[in-house]
SEFIVO-283490 format. One record per residue (C-alpha): x, z, y; residue in one letter. Coordinates in Angstrom, 1 decimal. Layout:
N
{site {X Z Y} "a"},
...
// end
This chain:
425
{site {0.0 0.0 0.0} "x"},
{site {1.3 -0.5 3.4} "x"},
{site {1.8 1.8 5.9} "x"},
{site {0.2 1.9 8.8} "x"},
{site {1.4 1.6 11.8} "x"},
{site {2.8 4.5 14.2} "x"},
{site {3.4 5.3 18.0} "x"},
{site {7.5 5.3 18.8} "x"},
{site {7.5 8.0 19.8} "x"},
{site {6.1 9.8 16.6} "x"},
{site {7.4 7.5 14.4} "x"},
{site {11.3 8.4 14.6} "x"},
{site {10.6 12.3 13.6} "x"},
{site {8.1 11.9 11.2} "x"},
{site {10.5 9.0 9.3} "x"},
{site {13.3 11.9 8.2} "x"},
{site {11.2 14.3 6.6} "x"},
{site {9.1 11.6 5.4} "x"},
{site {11.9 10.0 3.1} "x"},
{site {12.8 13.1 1.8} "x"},
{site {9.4 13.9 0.3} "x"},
{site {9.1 10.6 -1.2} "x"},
{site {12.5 10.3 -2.6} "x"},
{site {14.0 13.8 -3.8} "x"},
{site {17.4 13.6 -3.9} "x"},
{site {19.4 12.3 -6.9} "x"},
{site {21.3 15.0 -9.1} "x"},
{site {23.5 12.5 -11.0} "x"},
{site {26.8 11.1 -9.3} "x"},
{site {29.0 8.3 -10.2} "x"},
{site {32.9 9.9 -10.8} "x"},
{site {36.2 9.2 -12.8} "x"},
{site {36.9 12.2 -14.7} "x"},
{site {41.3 13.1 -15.3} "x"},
{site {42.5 14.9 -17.9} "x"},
{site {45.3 16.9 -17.7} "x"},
{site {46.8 14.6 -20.8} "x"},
{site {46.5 11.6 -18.4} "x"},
{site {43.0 10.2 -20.5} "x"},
{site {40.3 9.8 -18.0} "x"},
{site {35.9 9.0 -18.4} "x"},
{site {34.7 6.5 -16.0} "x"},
{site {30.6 7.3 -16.0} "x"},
{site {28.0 9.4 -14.5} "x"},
{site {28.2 13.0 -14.3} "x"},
{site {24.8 14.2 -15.5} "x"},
{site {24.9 17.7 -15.7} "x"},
{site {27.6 20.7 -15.0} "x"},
{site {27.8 24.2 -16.3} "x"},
{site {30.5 26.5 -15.6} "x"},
{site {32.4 25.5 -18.4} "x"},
{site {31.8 22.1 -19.3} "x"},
{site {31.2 18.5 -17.4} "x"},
{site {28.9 16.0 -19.2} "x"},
{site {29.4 12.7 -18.4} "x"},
{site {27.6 9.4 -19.7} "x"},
{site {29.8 7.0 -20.5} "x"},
{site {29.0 2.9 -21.5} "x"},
{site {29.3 4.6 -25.1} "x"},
{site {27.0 7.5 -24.7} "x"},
{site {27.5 11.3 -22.9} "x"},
{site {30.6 13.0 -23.2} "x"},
{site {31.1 16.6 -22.8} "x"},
{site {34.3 17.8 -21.6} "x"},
{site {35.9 21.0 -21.8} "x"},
{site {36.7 22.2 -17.5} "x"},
{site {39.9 23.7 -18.7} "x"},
{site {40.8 20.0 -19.8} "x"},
{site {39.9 18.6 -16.9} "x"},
{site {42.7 18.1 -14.0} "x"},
{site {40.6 16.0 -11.3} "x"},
{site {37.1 14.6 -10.9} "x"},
{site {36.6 11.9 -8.3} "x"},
{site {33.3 11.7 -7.5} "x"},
{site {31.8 8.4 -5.9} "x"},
{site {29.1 8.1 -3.8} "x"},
{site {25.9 7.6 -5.6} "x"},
{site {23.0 5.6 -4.3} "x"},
{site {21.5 8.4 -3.0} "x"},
{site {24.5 9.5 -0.8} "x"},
{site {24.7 5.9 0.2} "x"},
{site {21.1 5.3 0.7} "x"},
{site {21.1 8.4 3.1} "x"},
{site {24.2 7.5 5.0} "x"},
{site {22.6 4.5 6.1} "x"},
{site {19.2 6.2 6.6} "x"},
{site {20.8 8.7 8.8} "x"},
{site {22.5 5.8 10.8} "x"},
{site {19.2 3.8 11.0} "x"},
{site {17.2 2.7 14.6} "x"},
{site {13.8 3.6 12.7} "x"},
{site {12.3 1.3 15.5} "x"},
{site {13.6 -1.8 14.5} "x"},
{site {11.5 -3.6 12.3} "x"},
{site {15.1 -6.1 11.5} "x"},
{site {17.2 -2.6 10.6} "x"},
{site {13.7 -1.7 8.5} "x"},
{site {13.7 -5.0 6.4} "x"},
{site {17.6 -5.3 5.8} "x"},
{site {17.3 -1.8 4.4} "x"},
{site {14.7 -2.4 2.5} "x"},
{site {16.3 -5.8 0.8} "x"},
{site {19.6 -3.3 0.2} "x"},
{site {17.6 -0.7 -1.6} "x"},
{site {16.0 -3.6 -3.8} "x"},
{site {19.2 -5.3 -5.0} "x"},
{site {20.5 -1.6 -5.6} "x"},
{site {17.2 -0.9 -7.9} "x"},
{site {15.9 1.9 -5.1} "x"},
{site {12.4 -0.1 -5.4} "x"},
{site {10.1 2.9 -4.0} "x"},
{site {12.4 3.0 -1.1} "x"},
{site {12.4 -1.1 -0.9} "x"},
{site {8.9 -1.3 -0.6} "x"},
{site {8.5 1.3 2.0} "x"},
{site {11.3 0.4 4.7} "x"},
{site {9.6 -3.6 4.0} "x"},
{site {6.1 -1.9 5.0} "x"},
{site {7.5 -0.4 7.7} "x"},
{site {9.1 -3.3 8.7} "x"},
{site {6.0 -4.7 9.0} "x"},
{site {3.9 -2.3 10.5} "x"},
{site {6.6 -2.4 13.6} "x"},
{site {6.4 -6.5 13.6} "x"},
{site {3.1 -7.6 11.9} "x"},
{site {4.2 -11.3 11.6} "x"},
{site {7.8 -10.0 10.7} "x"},
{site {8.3 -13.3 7.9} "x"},
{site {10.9 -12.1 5.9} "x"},
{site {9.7 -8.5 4.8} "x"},
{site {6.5 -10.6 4.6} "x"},
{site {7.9 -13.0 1.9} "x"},
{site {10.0 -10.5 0.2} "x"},
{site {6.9 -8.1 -0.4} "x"},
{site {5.5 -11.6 -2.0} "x"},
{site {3.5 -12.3 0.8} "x"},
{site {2.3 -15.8 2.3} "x"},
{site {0.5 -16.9 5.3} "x"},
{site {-2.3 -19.2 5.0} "x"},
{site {-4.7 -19.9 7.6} "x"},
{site {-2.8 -17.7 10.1} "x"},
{site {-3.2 -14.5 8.0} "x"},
{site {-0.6 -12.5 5.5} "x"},
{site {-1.8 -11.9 2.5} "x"},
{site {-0.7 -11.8 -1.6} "x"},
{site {0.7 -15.1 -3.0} "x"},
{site {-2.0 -14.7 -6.1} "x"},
{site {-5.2 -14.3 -3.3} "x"},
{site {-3.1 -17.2 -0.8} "x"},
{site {-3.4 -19.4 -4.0} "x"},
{site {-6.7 -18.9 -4.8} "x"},
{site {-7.7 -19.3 -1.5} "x"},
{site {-6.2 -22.5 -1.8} "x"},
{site {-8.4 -23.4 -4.2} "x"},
{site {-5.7 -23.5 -6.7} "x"},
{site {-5.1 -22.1 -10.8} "x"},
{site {-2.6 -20.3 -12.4} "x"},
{site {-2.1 -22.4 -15.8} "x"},
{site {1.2 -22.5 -18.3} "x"},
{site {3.0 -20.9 -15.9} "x"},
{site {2.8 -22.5 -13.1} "x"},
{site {0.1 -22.5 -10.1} "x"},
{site {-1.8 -26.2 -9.9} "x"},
{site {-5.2 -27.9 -8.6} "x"},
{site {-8.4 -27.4 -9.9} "x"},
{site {-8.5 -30.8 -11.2} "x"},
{site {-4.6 -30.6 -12.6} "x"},
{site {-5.9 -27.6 -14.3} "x"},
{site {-8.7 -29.0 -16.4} "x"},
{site {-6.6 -31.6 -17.8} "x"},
{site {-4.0 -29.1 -18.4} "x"},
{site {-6.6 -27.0 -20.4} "x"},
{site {-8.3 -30.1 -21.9} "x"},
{site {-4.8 -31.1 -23.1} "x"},
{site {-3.8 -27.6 -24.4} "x"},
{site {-7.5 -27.7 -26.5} "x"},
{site {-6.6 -31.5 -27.7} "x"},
{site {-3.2 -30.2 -29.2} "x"},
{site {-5.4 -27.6 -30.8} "x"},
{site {-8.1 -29.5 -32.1} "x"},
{site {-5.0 -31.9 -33.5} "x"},
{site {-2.8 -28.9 -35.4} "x"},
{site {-6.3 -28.3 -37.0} "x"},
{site {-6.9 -31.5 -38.2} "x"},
{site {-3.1 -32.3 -39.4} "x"},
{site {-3.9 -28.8 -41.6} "x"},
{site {-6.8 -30.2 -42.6} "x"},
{site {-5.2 -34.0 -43.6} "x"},
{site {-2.1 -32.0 -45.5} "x"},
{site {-4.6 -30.3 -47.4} "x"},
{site {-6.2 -33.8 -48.6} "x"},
{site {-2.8 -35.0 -49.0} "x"},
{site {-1.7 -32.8 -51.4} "x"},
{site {-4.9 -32.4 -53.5} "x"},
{site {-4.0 -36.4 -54.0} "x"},
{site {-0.2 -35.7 -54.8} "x"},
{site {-1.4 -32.9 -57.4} "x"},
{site {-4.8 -33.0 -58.5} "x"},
{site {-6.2 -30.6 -60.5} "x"},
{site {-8.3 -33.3 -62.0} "x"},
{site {-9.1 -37.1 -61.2} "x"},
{site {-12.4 -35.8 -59.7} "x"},
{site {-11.0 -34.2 -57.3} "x"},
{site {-8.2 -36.6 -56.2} "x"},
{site {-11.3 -39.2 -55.6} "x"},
{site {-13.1 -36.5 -53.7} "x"},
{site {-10.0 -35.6 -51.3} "x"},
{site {-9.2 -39.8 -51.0} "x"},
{site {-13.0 -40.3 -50.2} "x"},
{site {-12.8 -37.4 -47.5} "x"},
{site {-9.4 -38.6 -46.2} "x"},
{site {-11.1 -42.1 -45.9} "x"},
{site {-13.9 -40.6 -44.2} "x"},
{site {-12.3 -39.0 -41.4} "x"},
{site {-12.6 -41.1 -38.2} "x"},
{site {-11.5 -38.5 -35.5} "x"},
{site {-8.8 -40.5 -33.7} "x"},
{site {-6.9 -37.0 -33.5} "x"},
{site {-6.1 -37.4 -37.5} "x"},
{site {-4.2 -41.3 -36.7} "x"},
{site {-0.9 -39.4 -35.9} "x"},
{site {-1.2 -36.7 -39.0} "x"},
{site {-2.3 -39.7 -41.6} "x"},
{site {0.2 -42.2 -40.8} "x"},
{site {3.1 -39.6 -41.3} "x"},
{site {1.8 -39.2 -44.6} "x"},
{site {2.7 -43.0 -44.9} "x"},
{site {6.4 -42.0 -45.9} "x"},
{site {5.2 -38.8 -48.4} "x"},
{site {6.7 -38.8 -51.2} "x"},
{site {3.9 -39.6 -53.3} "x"},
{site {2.0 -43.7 -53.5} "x"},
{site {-1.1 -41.9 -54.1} "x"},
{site {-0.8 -40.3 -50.9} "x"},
{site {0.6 -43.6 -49.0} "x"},
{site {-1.9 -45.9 -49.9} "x"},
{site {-4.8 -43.1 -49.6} "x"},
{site {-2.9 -43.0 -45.6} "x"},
{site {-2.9 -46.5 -44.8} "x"},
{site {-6.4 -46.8 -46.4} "x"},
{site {-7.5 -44.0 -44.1} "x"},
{site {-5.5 -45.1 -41.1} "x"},
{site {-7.6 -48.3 -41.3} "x"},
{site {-10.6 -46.8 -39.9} "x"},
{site {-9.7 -45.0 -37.2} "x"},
{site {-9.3 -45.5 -33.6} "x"},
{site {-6.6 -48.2 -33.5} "x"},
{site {-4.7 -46.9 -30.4} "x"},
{site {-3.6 -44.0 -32.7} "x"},
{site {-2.0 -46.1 -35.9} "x"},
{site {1.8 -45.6 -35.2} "x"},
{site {3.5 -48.8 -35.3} "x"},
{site {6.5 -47.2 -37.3} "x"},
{site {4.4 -46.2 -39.9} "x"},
{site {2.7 -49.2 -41.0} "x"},
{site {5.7 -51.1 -40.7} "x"},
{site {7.1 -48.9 -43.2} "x"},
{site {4.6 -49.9 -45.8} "x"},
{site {6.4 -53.6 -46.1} "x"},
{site {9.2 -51.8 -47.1} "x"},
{site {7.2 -49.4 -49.3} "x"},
{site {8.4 -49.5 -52.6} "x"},
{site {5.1 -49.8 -54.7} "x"},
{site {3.6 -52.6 -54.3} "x"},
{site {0.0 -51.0 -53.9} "x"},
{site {1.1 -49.6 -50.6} "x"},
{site {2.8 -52.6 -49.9} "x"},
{site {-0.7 -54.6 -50.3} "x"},
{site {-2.6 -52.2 -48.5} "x"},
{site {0.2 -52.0 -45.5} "x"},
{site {-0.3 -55.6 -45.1} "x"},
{site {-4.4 -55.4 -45.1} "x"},
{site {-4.0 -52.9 -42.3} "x"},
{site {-1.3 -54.5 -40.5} "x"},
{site {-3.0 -57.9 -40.0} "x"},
{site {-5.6 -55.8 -38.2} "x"},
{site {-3.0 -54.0 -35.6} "x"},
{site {-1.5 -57.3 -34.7} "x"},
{site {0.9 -58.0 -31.6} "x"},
{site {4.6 -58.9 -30.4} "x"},
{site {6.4 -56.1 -31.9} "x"},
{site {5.0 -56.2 -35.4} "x"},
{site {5.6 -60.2 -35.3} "x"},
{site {9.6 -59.4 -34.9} "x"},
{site {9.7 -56.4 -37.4} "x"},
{site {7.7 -58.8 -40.5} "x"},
{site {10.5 -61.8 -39.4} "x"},
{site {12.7 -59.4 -39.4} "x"},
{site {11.1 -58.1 -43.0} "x"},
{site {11.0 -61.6 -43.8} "x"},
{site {15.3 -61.9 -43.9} "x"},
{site {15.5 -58.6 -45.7} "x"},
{site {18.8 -59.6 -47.1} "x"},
{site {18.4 -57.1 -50.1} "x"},
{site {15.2 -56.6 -51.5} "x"},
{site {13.2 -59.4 -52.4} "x"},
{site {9.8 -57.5 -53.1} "x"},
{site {10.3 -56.8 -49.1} "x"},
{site {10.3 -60.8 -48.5} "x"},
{site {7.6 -61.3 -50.3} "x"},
{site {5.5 -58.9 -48.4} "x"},
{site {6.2 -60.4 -45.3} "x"},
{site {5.5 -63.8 -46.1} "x"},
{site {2.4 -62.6 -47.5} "x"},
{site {1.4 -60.9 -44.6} "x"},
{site {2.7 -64.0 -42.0} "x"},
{site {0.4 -66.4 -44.2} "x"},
{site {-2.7 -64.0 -43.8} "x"},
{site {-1.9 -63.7 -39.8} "x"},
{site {-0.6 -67.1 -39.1} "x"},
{site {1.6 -67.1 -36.0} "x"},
{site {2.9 -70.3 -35.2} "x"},
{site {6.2 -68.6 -34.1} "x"},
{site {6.7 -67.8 -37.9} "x"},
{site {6.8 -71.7 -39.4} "x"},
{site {10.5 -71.8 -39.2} "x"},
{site {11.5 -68.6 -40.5} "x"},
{site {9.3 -69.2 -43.2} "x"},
{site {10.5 -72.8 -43.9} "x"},
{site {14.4 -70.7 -44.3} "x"},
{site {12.2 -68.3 -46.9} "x"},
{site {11.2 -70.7 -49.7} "x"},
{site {14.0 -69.9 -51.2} "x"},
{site {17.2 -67.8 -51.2} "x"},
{site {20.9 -68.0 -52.8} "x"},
{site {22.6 -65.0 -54.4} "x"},
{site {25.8 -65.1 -55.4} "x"},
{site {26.5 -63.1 -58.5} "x"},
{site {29.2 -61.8 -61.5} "x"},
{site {28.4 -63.6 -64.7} "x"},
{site {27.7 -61.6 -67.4} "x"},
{site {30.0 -61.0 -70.9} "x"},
{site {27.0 -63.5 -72.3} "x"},
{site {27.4 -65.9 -69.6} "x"},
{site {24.4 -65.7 -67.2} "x"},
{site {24.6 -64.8 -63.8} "x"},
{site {24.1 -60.2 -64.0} "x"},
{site {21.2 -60.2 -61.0} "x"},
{site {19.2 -57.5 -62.7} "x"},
{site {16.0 -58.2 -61.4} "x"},
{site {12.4 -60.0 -63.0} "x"},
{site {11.0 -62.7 -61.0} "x"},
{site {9.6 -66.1 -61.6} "x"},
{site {9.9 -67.7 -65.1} "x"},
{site {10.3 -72.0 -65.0} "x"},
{site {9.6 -74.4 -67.0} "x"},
{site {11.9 -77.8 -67.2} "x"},
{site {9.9 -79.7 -64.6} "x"},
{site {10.6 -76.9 -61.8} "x"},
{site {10.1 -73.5 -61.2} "x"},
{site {6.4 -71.8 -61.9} "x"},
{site {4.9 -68.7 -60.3} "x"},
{site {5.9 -65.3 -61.6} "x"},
{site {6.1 -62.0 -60.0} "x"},
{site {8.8 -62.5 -57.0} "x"},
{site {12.0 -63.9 -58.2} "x"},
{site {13.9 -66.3 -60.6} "x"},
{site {15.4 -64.2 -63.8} "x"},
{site {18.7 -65.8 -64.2} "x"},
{site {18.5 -63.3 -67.1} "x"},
{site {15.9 -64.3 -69.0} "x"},
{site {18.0 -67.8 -69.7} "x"},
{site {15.1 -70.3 -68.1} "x"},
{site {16.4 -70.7 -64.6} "x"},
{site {19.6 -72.3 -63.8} "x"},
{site {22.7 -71.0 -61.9} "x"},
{site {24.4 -74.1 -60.8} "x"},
{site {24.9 -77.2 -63.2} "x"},
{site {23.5 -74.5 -66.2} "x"},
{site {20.2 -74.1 -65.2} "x"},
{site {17.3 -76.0 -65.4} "x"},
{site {16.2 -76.2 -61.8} "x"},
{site {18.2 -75.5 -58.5} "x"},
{site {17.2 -76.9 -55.5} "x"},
{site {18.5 -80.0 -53.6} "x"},
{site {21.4 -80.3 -51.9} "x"},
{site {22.7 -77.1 -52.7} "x"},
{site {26.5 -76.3 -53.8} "x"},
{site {26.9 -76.8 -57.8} "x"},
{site {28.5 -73.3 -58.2} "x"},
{site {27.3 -71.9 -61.8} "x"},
{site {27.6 -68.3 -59.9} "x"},
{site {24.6 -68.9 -57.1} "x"},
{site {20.9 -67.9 -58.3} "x"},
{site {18.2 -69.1 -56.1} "x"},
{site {15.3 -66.1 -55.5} "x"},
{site {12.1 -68.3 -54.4} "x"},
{site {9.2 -66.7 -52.7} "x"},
{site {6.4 -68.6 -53.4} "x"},
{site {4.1 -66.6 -51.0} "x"},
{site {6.3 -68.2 -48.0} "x"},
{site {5.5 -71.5 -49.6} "x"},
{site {2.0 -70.7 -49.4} "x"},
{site {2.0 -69.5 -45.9} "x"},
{site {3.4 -72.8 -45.1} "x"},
{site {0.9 -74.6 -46.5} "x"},
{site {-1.8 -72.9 -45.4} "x"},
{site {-0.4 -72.9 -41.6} "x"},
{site {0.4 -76.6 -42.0} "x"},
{site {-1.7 -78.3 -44.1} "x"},
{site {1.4 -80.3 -45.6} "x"},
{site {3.2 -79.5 -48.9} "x"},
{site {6.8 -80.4 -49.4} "x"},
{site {7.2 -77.9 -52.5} "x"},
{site {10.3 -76.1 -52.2} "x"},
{site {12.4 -79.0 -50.8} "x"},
{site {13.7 -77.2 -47.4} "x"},
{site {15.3 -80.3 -46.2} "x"},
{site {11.8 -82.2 -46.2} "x"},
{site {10.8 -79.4 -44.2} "x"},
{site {13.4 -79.0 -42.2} "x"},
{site {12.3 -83.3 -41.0} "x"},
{site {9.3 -82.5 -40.5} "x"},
{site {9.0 -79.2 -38.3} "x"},
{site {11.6 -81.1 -36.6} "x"},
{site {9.2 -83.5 -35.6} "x"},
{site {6.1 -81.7 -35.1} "x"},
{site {7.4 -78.3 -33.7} "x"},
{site {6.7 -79.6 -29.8} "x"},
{site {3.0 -80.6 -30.4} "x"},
{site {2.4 -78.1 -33.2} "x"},
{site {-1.0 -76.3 -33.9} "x"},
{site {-1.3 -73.7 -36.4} "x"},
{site {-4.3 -75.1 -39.3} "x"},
{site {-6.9 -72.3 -39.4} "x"},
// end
C-alpha cells in the first residue's frame, strides 16, 4: 500500500522513528573470524555467548571456542549500511527517496524498497521511475498496476505473455486444437496397434474399419506417420484411412514413402492415394522414383502410378524406363548372379511376369547367350536387361502408339512429336 502523503515539516521527524518500527534492527553481522593458529571463517556471525562465536559459513554454522579466537573483523551488515545512508538521507527529496529505495532492492531489503519508492511518490506523484520500479504504468494520464493498465487496455494475459483480445482467441483456439489432436493421435495408436497385434481377425477388421472411418482432418498428421510403422497391416490400413480425409492434412513425405514401401499392398494402395494428391512436387519425387537405380519393385510403382496420372512431362523419362541394363558376376554355372524374380520369356521376346527378367531361371539372355536382349545394345554376356512393362503401358496409354520395347523407335518418335504433343486421355 502506498503511503500517503505528509506535510515537510512533519514528515522529516516522523520518518526516523518510523523506519525503526518497521524494520528492527538486524542481530546478524558479516565478519572474518582469526584464529590464533593463523586458520580464519569468513561468514556471518549468528549468535555469541561468552564463551563461544557461532558463525555460518557457505558449509554450514561453525562454533568456535573464544579462547581460540585472536581477531574478529566484523563488516558492516546491511542493516549498518542501510542506516548509514538513512541517517544521511534529505527525507524531502522524492530523487534521494527512489535511489534508496532501488539500493535496498538490489540488496534484498524489499520492505524497505517498497517503502522509500512510496515515499518517493507520495513527495512527486508523477515521479516515473519509482513509478515503474513499483510495476506501475501510466495509461490515460493515470498510475496504476501493469495487470489493471493491461486490462484496461483491453488486453489478455495468455502463454505468458500479454496480447489482444483477438490474438488471444486464436491463441486459446490453437492451444484446444493441439489438444483435441494429442487426443486423436492416442486414439489412431490405439487402432494401429490392435491392427499390428490382433487378438483375433475380428477385431483387426473392427479397428481397420474404425481407422477408415475417422474423417476428423486432425487425425491426417497422426495416420500418415503410421505410414512408415513397422507393420503393412498398419501401412496400408494408413494410407487407406489417409484417403478420406481432409486433403490439406495428407503429408506429402508420407505417401511418397509408400512407392518405396516394401510390400507391394502398400505400394498399390500409396499409388491409389497419390494419384488423388497430385501436384509439382509429387511429379519430381515418382521421376525421381522412376530412376530408382536399385530396386526395381520401386520402378515399377512409379511407372504405374505415371500411367494412371498421365503427365505429359513424364513421356520421356518413361521412354528411358522400358527397360534397364545391370551389369552382373556370372555365376559358377554360368548365368549372370542377379538374385531377383522378374519376367519369364519366351523365344519370340520377352512376356509379362512380376517386374523383372530372371537371368537365373535360364530363359532370358545376358548378351549373345540369351534369347532376347534389346536392339542396339552392347553384346556383353555380363549385362541383364530388367524391363518394366508398366512404363510400357504408360506409354501407350499416354500416346496411343506402341513401339514394344524398342527405345530407339521411341526415341524417333517423341523426337518428333514432343513440340505439338498432347497427352491421349
Amino acid at each position: 500500500m502506498m503511503a500517503p502523503p505528509l506535510h515537510p515539516a512533519r514528515f522529516s521527524g516522523l520518518f526516523a522513528a518510523a523506519a525503526l518500527m518497521l524494520f528492527p534492527a538486524e542481530l546478524a553481522s558479516a565478519a572474518t573470524v582469526t584464529l590464533t593458529d593463523g586458520r580464519s571463517w569468513e561468514g556471518t556471525i549468528v549468535r555469541e555467548t561468552k564463551d563461544a562465536v557461532v558463525v555460518k559459513t557457505a558449509g554450514g554454522e561453525v562454533s568456535i571456542d573464544r579462547a581460540s579466537i585472536r581477531d574478529i573483523d566484523r563488516a558492516p551488515t546491511k542493516r549498518e549500511q542501510y542506516d548509514a545512508k538513512l541517517a544521511s538521507l534529505d527525507a524531502k527529496d522524492a530523487d534521494q527517496q527512489y535511489l534508496l529505495g532501488l539500493w535496498c532492492r538490489r540488496n534484498g531489503l524489499s520492505r524497505e524498497a517498497d517503502y522509500h519508492l512510496n515515499y518517493a511518490c507520495a513527495l512527486e506523484p508523477d515521479h516515473e521511475g519509482a513509478r515503474r520500479a513499483l510495476g506501475q504504468m501510466k495509461y490515460q494520464g493515470k498510475w496504476m498496476s501493469e495487470l489493471d493498465a493491461k486490462q484496461a487496455m483491453g488486453l489478455r494475459f495468455v502463454d505468458g505473455r500479454w496480447m489482444t483480445k483477438e490474438a488471444a482467441e486464436l491463441a486459446e483456439a490453437e492451444a484446444l486444437r493441439r489438444d483435441l489432436t494429442k487426443q486423436v493421435a492416442k486414439r489412431v495408436d490405439a487402432l494401429a496397434e490392435i491392427i499390428a497385434s490382433p487378438k483375433s481377425d475380428p477385431a483387426k477388421r473392427d479397428a481397420e474399419d474404425a481407422l477408415a472411418a475417422m474423417r476428423d482432418p486432425l487425425a491426417a498428421g497422426p495416420m500418415m506417420a503410421l505410414a512408415r510403422h513397422k507393420s503393412p497391416d498398419v501401412r496400408q490400413a494408413a494410407l487407406r484411412a489417409g484417403d478420406k480425409v481432409d486433403a490439406a492434412g495428407i503429408a506429402q513425405e508420407a505417401l511418397l514413402h509408400a512407392l518405396y514401401d516394401e510390400d507391394a499392398y502398400v505400394r498399390e494402395r500409396g499409388r491409389k492415394v497419390l494419384s488423388k494428391r497430385w501436384d509439382d512436387v509429387m511429379l519430381a519425387e515418382t521421376l525421381k522414383a522412376l530412376r530408382d537405380p536399385d530396386v526395381p519393385a520401386v520402378r515399377f510403382a512409379a511407372a504405374l502410378l505415371l500411367g494412371v496420372v498421365r503427365p505429359a512431362q513424364a513421356v520421356d523419362p518413361l521412354i528411358e524406363a522400358i527397360y534397364t541394363p545391370y551389369r552382373v558376376r556370372r555365376s559358377a554355372e554360368g548365368a549372370p548372379a542377379l538374385g531377383l524374380r522378374g519376367y519369364q520369356t519366351k523365344d519370340s521376346g520377352p512376356e509379362r511376369g512380376p517386374i523383372i527378367s530372371d537371368p537365373t531361371a535360364g530363359v532370358v539372355g545376358a548378351g549373345p547367350g540369351g534369347t532376347w536382349r534389346p536392339l542396339d545394345v552392347p553384346d556383353d554376356p555380363s549385362i541383364v536387361y530388367v524391363i518394366n512393362y508398366a512404363a510400357l503401358d504408360a506409354l501407350r496409354g499416354m500416346t496411343a502408339k506402341d513401339f514394344g520395347l524398342n527405345k530407339r523407335a521411341w526415341r524417333d518418335w517423341w523426337r518428333d512429336a514432343k513440340d505439338n504433343f498432347k497427352v491421349f486421355k
